[in-house]
N, C-alpha and C positions, 0 to 999 in steps of 0.2 A: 639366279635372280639378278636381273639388271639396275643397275641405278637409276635408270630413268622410269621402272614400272615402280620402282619403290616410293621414288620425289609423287610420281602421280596418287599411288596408293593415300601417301598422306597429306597432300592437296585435297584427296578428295573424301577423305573425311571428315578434315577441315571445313569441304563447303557444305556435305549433308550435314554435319554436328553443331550449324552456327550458333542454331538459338543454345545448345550443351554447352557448348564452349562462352556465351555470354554469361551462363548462372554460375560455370563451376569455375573459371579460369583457366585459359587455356592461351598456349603462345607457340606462334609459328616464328621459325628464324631459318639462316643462311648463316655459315660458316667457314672461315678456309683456315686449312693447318698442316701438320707431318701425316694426316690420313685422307687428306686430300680437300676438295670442295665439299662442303656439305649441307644438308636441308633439315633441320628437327622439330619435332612437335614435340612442346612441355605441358604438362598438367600437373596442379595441385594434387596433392592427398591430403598433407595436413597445413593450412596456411602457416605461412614463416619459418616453417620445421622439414616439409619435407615435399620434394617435388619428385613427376616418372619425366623422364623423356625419352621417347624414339628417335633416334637418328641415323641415316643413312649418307658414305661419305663415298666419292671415286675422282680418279684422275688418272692421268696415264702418262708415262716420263722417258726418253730415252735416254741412256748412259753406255759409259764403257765400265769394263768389269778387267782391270788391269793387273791385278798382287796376283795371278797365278803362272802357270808356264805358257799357259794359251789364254789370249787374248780375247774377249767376247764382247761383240754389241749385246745390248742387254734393252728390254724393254718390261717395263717396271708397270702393274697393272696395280693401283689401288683401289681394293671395294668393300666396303664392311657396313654394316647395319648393327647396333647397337641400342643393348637396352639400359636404362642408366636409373639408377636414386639417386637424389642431390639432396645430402641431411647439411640442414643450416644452424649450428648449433649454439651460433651467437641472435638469432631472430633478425641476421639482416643480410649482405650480400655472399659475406663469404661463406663455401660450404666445399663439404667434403662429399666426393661423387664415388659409388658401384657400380659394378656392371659386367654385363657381357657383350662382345659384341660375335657376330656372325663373321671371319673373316675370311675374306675372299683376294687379300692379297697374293700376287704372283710373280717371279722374274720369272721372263722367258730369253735363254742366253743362243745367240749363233758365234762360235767361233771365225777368227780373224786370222787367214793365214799372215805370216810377216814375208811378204814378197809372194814366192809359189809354193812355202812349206810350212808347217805347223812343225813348232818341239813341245812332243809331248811325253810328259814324264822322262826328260832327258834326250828323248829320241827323236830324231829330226825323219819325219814324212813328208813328201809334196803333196799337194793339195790332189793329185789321184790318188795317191795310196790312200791317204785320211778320208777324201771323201768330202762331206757337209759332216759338221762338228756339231752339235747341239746339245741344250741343256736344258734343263727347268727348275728353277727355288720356288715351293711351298710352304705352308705353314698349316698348323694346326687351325680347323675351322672355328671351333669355339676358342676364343682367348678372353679371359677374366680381365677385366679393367679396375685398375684404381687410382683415384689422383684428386687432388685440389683445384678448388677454382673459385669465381670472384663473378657475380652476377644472379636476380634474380627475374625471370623474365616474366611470371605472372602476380606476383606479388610487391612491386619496383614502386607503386604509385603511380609511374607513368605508361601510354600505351609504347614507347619505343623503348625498347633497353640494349644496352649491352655486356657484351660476358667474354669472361677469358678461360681456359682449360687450360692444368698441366697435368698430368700424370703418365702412368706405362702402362702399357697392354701385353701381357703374358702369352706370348703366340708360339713355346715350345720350340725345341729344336727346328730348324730349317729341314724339308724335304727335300734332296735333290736327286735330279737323274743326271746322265751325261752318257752320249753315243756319238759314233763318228760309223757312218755307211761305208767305211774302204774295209777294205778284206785284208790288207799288207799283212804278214806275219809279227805278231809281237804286238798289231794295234790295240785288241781286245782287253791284252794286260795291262797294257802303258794307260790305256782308257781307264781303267778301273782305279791306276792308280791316282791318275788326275782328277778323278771325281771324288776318292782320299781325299786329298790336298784339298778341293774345293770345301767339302765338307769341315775340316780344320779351320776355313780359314769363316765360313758363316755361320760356328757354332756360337759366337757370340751375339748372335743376334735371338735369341731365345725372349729378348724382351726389347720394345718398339716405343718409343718416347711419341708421347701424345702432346701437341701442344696446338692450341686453334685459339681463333677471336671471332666474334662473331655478333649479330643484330638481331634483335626477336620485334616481334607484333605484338601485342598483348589486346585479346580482340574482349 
């Protein structure tokens, strides 16, 4: 699922559902935060108590990936769709938000030789023996959302609002792979061990800090 058939998806329900969205309340917005740029559609269920929204976020980052023995360019893909509750339990801006979202975040790592060698797992290759060095961090597709925030965008009084999120998204241990195409003797082990090490060193990321700001329509 792409970001962009998702943004269209909910544009354009937005423009079959106008006269729906004028009787029940309904708010389209734009967002940016730690899950990237985002587009949501809000709806009532129960005024001043409880709102749904859909949201769909993505962006894409380049980095280096530095605290192991081999060094990686690293290319960071965020994309997730999320379904959220937002219960307002004082009847005015602030509320406490659920959820899930769909996550489709990715690192994709290529290792960096240092000069014409890789040291991996202690042991020093040139970049013939090793080969092309490569990796991949995943995460669990469903991840459970929960967090606080400040904004209500169909129930505000006015048609433009704005809103802030904070919370964490629960996306499990990190998935990762790691290969290297040389044949040297001894790489395959030192491989396995170095993907060890990686694996140690992204087991903390099992939960992903949500924070965004954002503007709605309220049509």
């Amino acid at each position: 699922m792409k970001l962009r058939y998702v943004s269209l998806a909910l544009a354009g329900t937005l423009l079959a559902g106008g006269q729906i969205a004028m009787a029940d309340g309904v708010a389209v917005g734009v967002k940016a935060g730690t899950l990237g740029a985002g587009v949501e559609l809000t709806t009532n269920v129960i005024p001043m108590l409880l709102n749904a929204r859909i949201q769909a976020n993505g962006f894409r980052y380049n980095t280096t990936v530095t605290n192991t023995s081999v060094h990686y360019d690293a290319k960071l893909k965020l994309m997730s769709v999320g379904a959220l509750a937002d219960f307002y339990p004082f009847a005015g801006k602030f509320r406490v938000t659920a959820g899930a979202y769909y996550n489709g975040n990715k690192l994709t790592l290529t290792g960096v030789p240092n000069g014409a060698s890789y040291v991996i797992n202690g042991t020093t290759y040139t970049s013939a023996q090793a080969g092309s060095v490569t990796g991949t961090m995943d995460f669990n597709k469903l991840a459970p959302y929960a967090g606080i925030g400040w904004g209500d965008a169909v129930s505000s009084g006015s048609p433009i609002g704005f809103n802030v999120d904070l919370g964490v998204l629960y996306q499990g241990k990190p998935k990762t792979t790691l290969s290297a195409t040389g044949a040297a003797a001894g790489l395959t082990a030192d491989i396995a061990a170095e993907k060890t090490k990686l694996d140690n060193n992204v087991k903390k990321y099992k939960f992903y800090p949500v924070a965004s700001v954002g503007v709605s329509y309220n049509f």
